[in-house]
N, C-alpha and C positions, 0 to 999 in steps of 0.2 A: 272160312272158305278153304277148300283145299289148293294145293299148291301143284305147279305142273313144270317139270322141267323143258326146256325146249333148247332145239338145234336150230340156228335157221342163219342165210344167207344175206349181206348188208346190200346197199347199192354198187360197191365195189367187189362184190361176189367173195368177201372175205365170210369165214364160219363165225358164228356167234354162238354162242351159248349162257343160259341162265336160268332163274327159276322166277316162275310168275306164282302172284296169286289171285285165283280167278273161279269165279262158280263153275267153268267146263272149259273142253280143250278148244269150243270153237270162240268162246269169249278173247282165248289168251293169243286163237288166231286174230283174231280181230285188232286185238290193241296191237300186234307188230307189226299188223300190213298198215295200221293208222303211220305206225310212226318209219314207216319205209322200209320191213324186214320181211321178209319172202320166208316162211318158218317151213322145217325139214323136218322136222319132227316133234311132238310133243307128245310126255307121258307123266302120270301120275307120280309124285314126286314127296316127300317127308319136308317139312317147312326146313329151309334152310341154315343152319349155323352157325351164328358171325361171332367170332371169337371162339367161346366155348370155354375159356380158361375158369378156372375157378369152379367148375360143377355147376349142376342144378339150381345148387342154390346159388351159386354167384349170378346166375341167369336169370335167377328167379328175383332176387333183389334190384339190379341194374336199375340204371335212371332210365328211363321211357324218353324216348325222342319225340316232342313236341311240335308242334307247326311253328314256334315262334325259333326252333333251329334251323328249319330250314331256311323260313325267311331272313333270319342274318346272314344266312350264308350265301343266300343270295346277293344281298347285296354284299355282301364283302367281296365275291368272288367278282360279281359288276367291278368293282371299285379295283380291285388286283389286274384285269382284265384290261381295263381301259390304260389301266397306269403304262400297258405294254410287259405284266410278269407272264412269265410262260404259264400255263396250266399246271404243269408236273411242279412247278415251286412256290406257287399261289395254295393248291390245296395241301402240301406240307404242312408249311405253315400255318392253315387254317388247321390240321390237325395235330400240330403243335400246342396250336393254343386254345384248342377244343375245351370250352367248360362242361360240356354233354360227352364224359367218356365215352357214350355208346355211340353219337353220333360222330366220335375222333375213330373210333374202328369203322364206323360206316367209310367214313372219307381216306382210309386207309385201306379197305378193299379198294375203294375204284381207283382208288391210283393203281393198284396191282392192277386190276384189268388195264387201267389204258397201258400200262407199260408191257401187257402182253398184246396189245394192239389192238385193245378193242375203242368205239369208238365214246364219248365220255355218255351220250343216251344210253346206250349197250351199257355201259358199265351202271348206270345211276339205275337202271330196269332191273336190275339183281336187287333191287332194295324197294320193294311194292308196296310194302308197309310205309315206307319211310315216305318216298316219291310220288305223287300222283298221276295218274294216265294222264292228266292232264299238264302236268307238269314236263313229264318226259315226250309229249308230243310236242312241246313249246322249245324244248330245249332242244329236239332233234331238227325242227326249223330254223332253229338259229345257224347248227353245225352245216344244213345245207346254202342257208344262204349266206352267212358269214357272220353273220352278228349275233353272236351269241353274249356278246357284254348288252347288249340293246335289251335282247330278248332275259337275261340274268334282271336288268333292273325293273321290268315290264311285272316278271315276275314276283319282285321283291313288293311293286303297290298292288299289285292282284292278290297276294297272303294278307299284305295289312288291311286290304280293304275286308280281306274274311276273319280274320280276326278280332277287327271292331266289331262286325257284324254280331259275331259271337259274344262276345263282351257287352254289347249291347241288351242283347235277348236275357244274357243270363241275370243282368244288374236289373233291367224289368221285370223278370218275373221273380227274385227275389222277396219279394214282400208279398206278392200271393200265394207262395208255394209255402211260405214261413205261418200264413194266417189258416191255410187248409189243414196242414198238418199239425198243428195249434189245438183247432176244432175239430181233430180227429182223435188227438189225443185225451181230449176232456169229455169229450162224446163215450170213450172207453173209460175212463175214470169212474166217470157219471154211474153206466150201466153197469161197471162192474164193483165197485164198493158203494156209492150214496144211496141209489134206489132200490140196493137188497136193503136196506138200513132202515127205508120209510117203510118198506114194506111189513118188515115185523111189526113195526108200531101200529099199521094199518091193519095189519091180521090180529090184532086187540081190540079191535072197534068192535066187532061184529056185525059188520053194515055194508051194506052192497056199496062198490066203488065205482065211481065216472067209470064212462068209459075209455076216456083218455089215459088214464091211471092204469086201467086194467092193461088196455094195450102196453102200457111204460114195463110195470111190470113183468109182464108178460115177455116182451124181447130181452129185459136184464134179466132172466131169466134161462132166458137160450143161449145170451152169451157167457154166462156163469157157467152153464154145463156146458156150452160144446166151443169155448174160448180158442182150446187146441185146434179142435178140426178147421175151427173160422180161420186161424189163420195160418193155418196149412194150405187153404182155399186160395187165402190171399195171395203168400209167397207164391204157389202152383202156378196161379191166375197168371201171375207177372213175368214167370221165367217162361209161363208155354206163349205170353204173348211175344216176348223175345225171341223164342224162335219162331212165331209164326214172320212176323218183319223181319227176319234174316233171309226167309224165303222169296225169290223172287217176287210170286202171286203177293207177299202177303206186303209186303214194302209195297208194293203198286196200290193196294186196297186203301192201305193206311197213310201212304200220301197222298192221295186221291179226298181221301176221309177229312183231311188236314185242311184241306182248302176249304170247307164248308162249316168249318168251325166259325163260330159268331165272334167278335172279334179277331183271335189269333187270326183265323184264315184269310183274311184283307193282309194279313203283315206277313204271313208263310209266303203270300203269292204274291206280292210286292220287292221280297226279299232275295224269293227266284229267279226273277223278272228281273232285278238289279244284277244279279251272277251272271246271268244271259247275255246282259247289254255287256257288258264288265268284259266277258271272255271273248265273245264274239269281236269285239271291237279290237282288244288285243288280239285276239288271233288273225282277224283280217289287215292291221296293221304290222303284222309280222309278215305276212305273207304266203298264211294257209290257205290252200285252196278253200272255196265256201262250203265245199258238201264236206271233205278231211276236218273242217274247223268246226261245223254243227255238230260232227261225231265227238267230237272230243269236247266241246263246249257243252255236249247233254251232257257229260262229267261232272259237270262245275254245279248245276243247279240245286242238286241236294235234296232234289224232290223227283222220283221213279217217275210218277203221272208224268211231269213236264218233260223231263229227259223223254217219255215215251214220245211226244208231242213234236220235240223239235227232232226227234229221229223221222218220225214221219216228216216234216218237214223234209228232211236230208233224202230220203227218198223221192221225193215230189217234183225238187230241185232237181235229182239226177232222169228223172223222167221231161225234162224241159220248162219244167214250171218255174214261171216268177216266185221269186223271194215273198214276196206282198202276200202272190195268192194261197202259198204253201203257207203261209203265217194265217191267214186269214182261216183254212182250214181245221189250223191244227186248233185254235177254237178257245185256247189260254190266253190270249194276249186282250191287250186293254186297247180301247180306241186308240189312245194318245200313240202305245205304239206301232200300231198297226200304221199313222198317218205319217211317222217321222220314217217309218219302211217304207213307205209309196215316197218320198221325197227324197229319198237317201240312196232309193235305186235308181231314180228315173235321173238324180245328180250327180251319180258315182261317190258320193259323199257318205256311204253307208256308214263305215267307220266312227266318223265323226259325232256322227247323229247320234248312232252308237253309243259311246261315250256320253254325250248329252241327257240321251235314258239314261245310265247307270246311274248318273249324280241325281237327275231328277229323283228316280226313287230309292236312291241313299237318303236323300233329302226327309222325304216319306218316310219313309222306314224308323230314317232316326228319331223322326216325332213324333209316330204311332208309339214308338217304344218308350221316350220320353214322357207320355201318358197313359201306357197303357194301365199302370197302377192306378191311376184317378177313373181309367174305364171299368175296372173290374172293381173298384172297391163297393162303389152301391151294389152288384150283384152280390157278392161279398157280407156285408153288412144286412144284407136284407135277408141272404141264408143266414146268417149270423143268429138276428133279429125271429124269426121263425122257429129256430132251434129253442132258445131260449124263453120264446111264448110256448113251445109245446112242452117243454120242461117244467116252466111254471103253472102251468094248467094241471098235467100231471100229478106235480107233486104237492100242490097248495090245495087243489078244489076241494079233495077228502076233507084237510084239515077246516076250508070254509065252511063244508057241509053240516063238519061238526060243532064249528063256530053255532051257526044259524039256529041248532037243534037244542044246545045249549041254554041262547038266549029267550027261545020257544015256551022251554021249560019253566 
């Protein structure tokens, strides 16, 4: 995405300046008026350069800054915060003792900004990569209402909880992704050296072939000659679908698409639905207004559809509509939470409930995941199973045929 420099005004009418990254200038407007900056200008800008020592390639080699940096640092800075260290000697020291050099230069910019007065959102916004909209909306509530040690550890279990989440998904689907590409590989083995091999011995018979043979044949055949172009096709296939999901339209398509997947899509939409409950809860327990906390909570989902859903939400609300019914609307939500919304409004206990969702389908999530290998393996096994009947068929029935003609004689 490209990158936009901007000018723009705080609550305290001091100048700010930084560089976002953002699909257009009115996106980049958006995320400052979220986080309380009145923007003066934005323009087209060359992605930012933090450090720069060493050249190219010292830039091009660097340690990549992770989620699981920030989340310590959250809680360290919680923890330095509470203890009563000042800010300006808390994040020294954490960039003192930085094990992520790139993220010890990161925390050594923003001490330069706050020590040229900006405020620590204003300085963490210069680092978009690093920090999430949602993150620098969280921590800009903190700075106005004071609790920003509250709001550091809120955010420290909100990563952990993304980061099981992800650790999760990955350790699941491990062993399907290892059994398909397995069977892709022997599938290309097959067609490209075993069944030109029968087929000469085949083309000795002088005898017309099954037609399952013919066909076997007949595709090791195509992928012998045209092996190049196949997977020219492939690679091609995969980098244009990459950008088509970088595109707005096409990220909406394809999370859209995601939810109606036969299995995964119960655990996609189970897993949004837990982010949802997750942010929103924190956010309403920090202090964001409800329509500023949907906006930035459609952040957190991870899924375009839904985000698209709870913005309509955000708008329904700001036309006078109940929570309930703008949920009810937006047409993603699951009875259970659609019922603990009408109880959560009508009690002022939204929050709580809130959180209630999140773990119920943490809960969920984690035991879909915890089985999803025993759900996909008979799919699995029965492709498997198919492949290897049509293989057999293929390449045995000629030799039965001749068995047969043999014993005839």
């Amino acid at each position: 995405m490209p990158f936009f420099a901007y000018k723009a005004r705080n609550a305290h009418g001091e100048l700010v300046q930084g560089v976002l990254e953002s699909p257009d200038s009115g996106a980049v407007a958006e995320q400052l008026f979220n986080t309380g900056i009145t923007p003066i200008e934005i323009a087209p800008t060359k992605k930012p350069a933090l450090g720069g020592e060493g050249g190219w390639w010292a830039r091009l080699t660097e340690e990549k800054i992770r989620s699981i940096d920030v989340q310590l640092f959250s809680r360290q800075l919680y923890t330095l915060l509470k203890a009563g260290v000042p800010i300006m000697r808390g994040l020294a020291g954490l960039q003192e003792s930085a094990i992520n050099k790139s993220f010890g230069r990161v925390l050594g910019d923003i001490r330069e900004s706050l020590d040229s007065g900006r405020e620590l959102s204003a300085a963490m916004r210069r680092h978009p990569e690093v920090f999430s909209a949602f993150y620098l909306s969280m921590v800009r509530v903190g700075e106005m209402t004071g609790r920003l040690e509250d709001i550091f550890l809120r955010l420290f279990d909100h990563l952990e909880f993304e980061r099981l989440m992800r650790e999760r998904v990955h350790t699941a689907m491990r062993y399907p992704m290892f059994v398909v590409i397995a069977m892709a590989v022997a599938i290309t083995v097959i067609n490209l050296f075993v069944i030109p091999a029968f087929a000469k011995v085949y083309a000795g018979f002088n005898a017309e072939l099954p037609l399952m043979t013919q066909i076997l044949i007949g595709f090791s055949n195509f992928m012998v000659r045209f092996w190049p172009l196949m997977l020219a096709l492939v690679v091609g296939a995969g980098f244009a679908f990459r950008i088509y999901i970088a595109t707005a339209a096409g990220r909406y398509r394809w999370d859209k698409l995601k939810l109606r997947f036969p299995i995964v899509g119960k655990i996609v939409l189970k897993g949004a639905l837990a982010r949802f409950a997750r942010s929103f809860a924190l956010a309403s327990k920090s202090g964001v207004p409800i329509v500023q906390g949907l906006n930035v909570v459609a952040q957190t989902v991870d899924n375009a559809y839904i985000a698209s859903r709870i913005t309509q939400m955000r708008d329904g609300i700001e036309r006078g509509e109940s929570i309930l019914r703008t949920a009810v609307t937006a047409g993603v939500f699951t009875p259970v939470v659609l019922q603990m919304v009408a109880v959560g409004e009508e009690t002022g206990e939204l929050d709580s409930l809130m959180d209630e969702i999140a773990e119920m389908y943490e809960r969920e999530v984690d035991y879909e995941l915890k089985t999803l290998s025993s759900q996909i393996e008979p799919i699995l096994i029965v492709g498997l199973g198919i492949i290897v009947l049509v293989l057999a068929l293929g390449v045995f029935l000629p030799i039965w045929d001749l068995g047969k003609v043999a014993l005839h004689k």
